[in-house]
MIROTI-425199 format. One line per 2 residues: number of its first residue (from 1); their letters; for each residue x, y, z of C-alpha. Coordinates in pm, whole numbers. Example, Ala and Ser with C-alpha at 12.3 -4.5 7.8 and 13.67 -1.06 7.14 Angstrom:
<fivexs>
1	AS	1230/-450/780 | 1367/-106/714 $
</fivexs>
This chain:
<fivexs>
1	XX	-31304/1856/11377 | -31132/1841/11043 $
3	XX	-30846/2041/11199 | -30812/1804/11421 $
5	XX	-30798/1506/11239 | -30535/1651/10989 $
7	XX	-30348/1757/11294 | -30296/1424/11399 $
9	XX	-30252/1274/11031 | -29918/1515/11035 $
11	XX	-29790/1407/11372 | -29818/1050/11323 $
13	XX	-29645/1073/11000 | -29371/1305/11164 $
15	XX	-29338/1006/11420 | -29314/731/11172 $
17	XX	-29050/928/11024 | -28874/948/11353 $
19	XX	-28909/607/11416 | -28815/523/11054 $
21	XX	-28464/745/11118 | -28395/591/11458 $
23	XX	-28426/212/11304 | -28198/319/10976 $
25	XX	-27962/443/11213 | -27974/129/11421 $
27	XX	-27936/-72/11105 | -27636/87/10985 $
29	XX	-27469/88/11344 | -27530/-302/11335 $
31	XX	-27357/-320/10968 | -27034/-131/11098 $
33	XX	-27046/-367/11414 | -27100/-671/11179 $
35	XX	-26838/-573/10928 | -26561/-492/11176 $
37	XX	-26618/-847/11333 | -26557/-966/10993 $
39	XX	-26264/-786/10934 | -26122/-882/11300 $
41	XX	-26197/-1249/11176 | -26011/-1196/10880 $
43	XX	-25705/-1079/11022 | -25658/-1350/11279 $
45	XX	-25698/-1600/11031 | -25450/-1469/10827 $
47	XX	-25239/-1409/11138 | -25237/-1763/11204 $
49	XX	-25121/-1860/10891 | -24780/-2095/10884 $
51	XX	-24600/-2326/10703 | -24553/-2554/10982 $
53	XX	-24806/-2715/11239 | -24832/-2548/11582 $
55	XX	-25055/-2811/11805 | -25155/-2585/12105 $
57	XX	-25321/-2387/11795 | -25410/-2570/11587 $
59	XX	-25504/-2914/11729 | -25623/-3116/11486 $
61	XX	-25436/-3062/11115 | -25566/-3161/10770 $
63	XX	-25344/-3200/10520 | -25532/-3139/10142 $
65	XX	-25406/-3245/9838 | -25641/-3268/9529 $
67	XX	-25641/-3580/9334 | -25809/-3629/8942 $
69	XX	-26078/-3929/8991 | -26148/-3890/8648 $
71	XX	-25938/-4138/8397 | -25736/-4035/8122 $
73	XX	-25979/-4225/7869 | -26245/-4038/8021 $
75	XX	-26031/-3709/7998 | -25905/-3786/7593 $
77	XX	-26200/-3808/7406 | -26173/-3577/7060 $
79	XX	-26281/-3670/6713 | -25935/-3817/6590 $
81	XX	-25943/-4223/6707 | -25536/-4218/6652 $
83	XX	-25488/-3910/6822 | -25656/-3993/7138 $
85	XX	-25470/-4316/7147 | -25141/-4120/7101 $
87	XX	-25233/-3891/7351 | -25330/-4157/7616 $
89	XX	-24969/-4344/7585 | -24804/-4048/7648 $
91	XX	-25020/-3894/7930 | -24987/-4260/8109 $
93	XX	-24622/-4230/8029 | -24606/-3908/8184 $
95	XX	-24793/-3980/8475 | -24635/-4280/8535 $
97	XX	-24267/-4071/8577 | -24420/-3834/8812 $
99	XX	-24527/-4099/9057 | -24177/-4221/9029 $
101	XX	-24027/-3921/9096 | -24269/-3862/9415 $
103	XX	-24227/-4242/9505 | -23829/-4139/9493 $
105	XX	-23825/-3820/9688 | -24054/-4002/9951 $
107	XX	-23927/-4361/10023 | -23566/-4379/9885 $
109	XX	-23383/-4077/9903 | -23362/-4003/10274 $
111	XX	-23298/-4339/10341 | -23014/-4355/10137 $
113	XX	-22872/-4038/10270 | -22881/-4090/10571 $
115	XX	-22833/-4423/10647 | -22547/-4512/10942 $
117	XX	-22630/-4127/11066 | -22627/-4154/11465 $
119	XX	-22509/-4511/11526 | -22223/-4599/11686 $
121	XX	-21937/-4754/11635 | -22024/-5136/11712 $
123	XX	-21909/-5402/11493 | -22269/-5610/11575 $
125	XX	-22498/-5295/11532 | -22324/-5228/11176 $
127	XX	-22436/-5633/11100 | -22792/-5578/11264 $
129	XX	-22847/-5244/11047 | -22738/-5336/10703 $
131	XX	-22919/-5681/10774 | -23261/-5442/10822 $
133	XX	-23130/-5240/10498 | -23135/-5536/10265 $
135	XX	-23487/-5566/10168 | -23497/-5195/10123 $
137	XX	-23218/-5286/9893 | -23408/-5536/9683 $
139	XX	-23744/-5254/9634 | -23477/-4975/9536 $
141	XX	-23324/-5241/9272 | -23719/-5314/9144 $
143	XX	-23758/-4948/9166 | -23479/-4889/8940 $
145	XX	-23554/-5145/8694 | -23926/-5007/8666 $
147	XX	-23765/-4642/8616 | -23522/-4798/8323 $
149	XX	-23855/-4998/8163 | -24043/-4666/8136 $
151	XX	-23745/-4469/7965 | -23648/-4721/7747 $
153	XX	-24078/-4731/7655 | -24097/-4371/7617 $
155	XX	-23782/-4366/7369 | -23977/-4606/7181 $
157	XX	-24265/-4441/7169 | -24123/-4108/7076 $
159	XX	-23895/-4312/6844 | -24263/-4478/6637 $
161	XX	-24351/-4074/6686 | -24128/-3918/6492 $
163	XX	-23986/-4202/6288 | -23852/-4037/5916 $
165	XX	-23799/-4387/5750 | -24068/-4397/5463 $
167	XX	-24107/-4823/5485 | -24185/-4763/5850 $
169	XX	-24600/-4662/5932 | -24633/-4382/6097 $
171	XX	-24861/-4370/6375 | -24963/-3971/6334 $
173	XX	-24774/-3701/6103 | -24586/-3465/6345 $
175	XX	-24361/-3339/6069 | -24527/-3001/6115 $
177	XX	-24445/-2985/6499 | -24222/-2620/6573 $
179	XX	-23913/-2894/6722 | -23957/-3163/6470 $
181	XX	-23605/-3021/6310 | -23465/-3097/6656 $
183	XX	-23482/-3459/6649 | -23437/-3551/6282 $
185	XX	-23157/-3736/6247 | -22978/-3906/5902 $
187	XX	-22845/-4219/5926 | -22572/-4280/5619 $
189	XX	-22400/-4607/5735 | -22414/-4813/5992 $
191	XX	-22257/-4597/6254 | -22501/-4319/6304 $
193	XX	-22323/-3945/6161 | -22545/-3705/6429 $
195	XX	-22544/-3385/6234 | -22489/-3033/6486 $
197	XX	-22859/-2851/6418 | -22754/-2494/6402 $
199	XX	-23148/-2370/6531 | -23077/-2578/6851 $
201	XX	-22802/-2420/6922 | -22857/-2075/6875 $
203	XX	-23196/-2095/7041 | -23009/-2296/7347 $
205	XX	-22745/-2052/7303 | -22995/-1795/7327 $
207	XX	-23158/-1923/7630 | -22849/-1955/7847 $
209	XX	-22771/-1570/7737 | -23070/-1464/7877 $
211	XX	-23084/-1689/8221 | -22734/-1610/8275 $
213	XX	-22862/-1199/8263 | -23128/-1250/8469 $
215	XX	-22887/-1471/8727 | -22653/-1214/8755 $
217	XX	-22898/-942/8860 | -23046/-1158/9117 $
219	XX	-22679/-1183/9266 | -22666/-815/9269 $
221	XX	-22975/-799/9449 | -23069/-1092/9689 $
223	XX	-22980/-1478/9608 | -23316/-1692/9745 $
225	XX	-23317/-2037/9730 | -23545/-2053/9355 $
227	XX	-23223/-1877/9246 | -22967/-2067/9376 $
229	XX	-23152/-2364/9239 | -23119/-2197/8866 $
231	XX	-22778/-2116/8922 | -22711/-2515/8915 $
233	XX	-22973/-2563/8632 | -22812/-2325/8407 $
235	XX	-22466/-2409/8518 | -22532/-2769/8432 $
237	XX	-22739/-2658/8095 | -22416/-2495/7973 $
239	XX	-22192/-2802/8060 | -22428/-2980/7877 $
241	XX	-22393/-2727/7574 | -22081/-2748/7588 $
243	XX	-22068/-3135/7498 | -22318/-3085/7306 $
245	XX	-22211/-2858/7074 | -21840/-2752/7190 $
247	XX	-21946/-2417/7150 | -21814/-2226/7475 $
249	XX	-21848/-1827/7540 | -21626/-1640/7693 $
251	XX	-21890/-1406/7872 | -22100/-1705/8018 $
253	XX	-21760/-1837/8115 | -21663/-1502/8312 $
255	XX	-22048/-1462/8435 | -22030/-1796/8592 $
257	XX	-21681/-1762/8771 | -21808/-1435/8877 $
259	XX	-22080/-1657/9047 | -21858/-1868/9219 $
261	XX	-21622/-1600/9286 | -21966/-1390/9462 $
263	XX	-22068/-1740/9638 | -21782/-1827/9811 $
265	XX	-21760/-1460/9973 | -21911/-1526/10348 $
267	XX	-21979/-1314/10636 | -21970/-1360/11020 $
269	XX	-22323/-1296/11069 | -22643/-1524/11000 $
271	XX	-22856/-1185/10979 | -22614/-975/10717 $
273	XX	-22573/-1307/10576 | -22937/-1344/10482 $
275	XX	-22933/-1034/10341 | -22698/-1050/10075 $
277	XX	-22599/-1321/9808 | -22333/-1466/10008 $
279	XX	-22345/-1868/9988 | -22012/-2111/9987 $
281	XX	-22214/-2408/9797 | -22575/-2508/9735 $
283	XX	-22767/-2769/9881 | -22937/-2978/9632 $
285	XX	-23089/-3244/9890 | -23047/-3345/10233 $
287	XX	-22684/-3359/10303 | -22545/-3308/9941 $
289	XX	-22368/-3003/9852 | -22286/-2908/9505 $
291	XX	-21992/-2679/9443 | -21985/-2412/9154 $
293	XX	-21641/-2358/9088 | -21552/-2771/9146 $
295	XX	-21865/-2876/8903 | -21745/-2645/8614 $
297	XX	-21353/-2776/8662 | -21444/-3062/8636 $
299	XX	-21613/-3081/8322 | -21490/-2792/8171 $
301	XX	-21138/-2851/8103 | -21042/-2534/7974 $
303	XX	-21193/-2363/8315 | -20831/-2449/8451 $
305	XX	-20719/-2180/8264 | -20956/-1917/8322 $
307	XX	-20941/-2035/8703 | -20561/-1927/8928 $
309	XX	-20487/-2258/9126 | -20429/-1994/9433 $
311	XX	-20837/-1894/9353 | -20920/-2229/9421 $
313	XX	-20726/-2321/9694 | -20795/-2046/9881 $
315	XX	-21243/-2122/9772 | -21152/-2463/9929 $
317	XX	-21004/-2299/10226 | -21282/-2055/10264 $
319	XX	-21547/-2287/10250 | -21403/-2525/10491 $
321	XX	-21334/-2228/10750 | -21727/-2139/10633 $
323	XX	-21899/-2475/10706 | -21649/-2550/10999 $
325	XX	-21790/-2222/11164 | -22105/-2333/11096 $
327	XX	-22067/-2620/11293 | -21912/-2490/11564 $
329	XX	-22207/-2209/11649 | -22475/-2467/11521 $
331	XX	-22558/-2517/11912 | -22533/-2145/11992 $
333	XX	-22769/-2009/11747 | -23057/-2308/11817 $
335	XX	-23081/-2206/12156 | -23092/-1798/12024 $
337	XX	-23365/-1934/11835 | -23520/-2113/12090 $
339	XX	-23540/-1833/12301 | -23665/-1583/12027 $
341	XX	-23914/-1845/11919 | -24171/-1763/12244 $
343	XX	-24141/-1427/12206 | -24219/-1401/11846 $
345	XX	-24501/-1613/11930 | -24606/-1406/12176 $
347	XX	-24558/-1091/11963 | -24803/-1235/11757 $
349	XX	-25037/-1330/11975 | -25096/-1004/12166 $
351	XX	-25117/-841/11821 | -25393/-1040/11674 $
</fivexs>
């Protein structure tokens, strides 16, 4: 009897360990099932991804911007009483410029550019359209006199900053700032002698040495659009060197006609275009072009030198025959993207 009982003591453990197997085994089968749905779910979700809004997928679109409910008194708040009221000027200051800026980009600056674009030639529609453009008129001229009241407030307030007159009360001492050499100025009579600060310049100079490097292997490699965007930041940096200090280089004058010389270079095709740092100008917004070789002409005078009035004419010429192409084959190539658009959409689709 004892046999027996032990007997079945060792099968029903055998069969809980069975059963125990059997359920692991389901368990883990359900975590590969689980985790590939996740993965599948991760992929078409990053699939569907875009820049722009598609409405057959994506019906209903949110558009998410964060926004800082706390104030700026709330944010300031250290042990220094005149610190934290220097601190709040300038952060209201600086605010205050950035929804400017965003106030210009949004309401002024297309309708500036393209005002008159797409209306006939009528004599009484002219009359009826600048009529409607007046009071946009009278909020651009209120816009611009705000802009002009919060620049001539933050010179004063950077002026009581940094003030070196010892009658005057300064608010906070900033004579230990790294750039406080940078804006001390000395005042012998009553025209005001602006002595060249040698650390500016070489640090400037310094700068534009090592943008200018960095430029040029970008055009050696692919020009994108953040690049083309410092190519007019530095160009205009070392124009503004230039009259700063009247310091000019002969190798940032030879890199940046090498530039122009690289950017007026086009080709035939959009696709082999693309791919190399071909460009004829640079759009800075909307409809307006900037033009390297023009810009630094014109306020570079000794560029006429440097620059073969052949070389120009014939940049003029190619750019015209560029941009005249352009507009010629502007129709051609949005219908060859219209009909590659529903197949790449379907591509996508059938890969997901």
């Amino acid at each position: 009897m004892g046999g027996t009982d032990w007997d079945f003591d060792r099968s029903e453990d055998e069969s809980q360990k069975v059963v125990g197997e059997i359920q692991l085994r389901m368990y883990g089968q359900f975590l590969e099932k689980y985790s590939l749905q996740l993965q599948e779910i991760k992929d078409a979700l990053e699939n569907n991804k875009r820049d722009f809004w598609d409405m057959s997928i994506d019906p209903a679109s949110l558009q998410l911007a964060s926004h800082e409910h706390t104030t700026i008194l709330e944010l300031i708040n250290t042990d220094n009483k005149v610190l934290n009221k220097v601190l709040i000027v300038f952060s209201t200051l600086c605010a205050e410029v950035k929804f400017l800026v965003s106030e210009a980009k949004t309401k002024y600056f297309d309708m500036i550019l393209f005002y008159g674009e797409g209306s006939e030639e009528n004599i009484e529609d002219e009359v009826t359209q600048l009529s409607r453009f007046l009071p946009h008129l009278q909020e651009l001229c209120c816009f611009v006199k705000r802009c002009e009241e919060v620049a001539a407030q933050m010179i004063h307030q950077l002026n009581a900053l940094y003030s070196t007159s010892k009658e005057s009360t300064q608010v906070m001492n900033a004579r230990d700032v790294h750039f406080q050499r940078a804006v001390e100025q000395s005042f012998t009579a009553i025209k005001s002698d602006v002595g060249k600060n040698v650390l500016l310049a070489e640090e400037l100079h310094l700068y534009l040495k090592i943008s200018l490097n960095t430029l040029e292997s970008k055009f050696t490699e692919q020009l994108d659009f953040e690049s083309a965007e410092l190519w007019v930041k530095l160009s205009s940096l070392y124009i503004l060197n230039f009259n700063l200090f009247g310091t000019s280089d002969k190798r940032m004058n030879k890199q940046l006609l090498e530039f122009s010389k690289k950017g007026q270079t086009t080709n035939d095709s959009i696709g082999t275009e693309m791919d190399k740092p071909r460009i004829p100008s640079v759009t800075l917004y909307g409809n307006v072009l900037w033009y390297p070789e023009h810009f630094l002409v014109t306020h570079l005078p000794h560029m006429n030198k440097l620059i073969d009035k052949k070389a120009q004419q014939s940049a003029m010429l190619t750019r015209q025959n560029y941009l005249q192409q352009k507009s010629q084959s502007l129709q051609k190539n949005t219908q060859t993207f219209i009909f590659q658009c529903p197949g790449a959409v379907l591509f996508n689709n059938t890969h997901e």
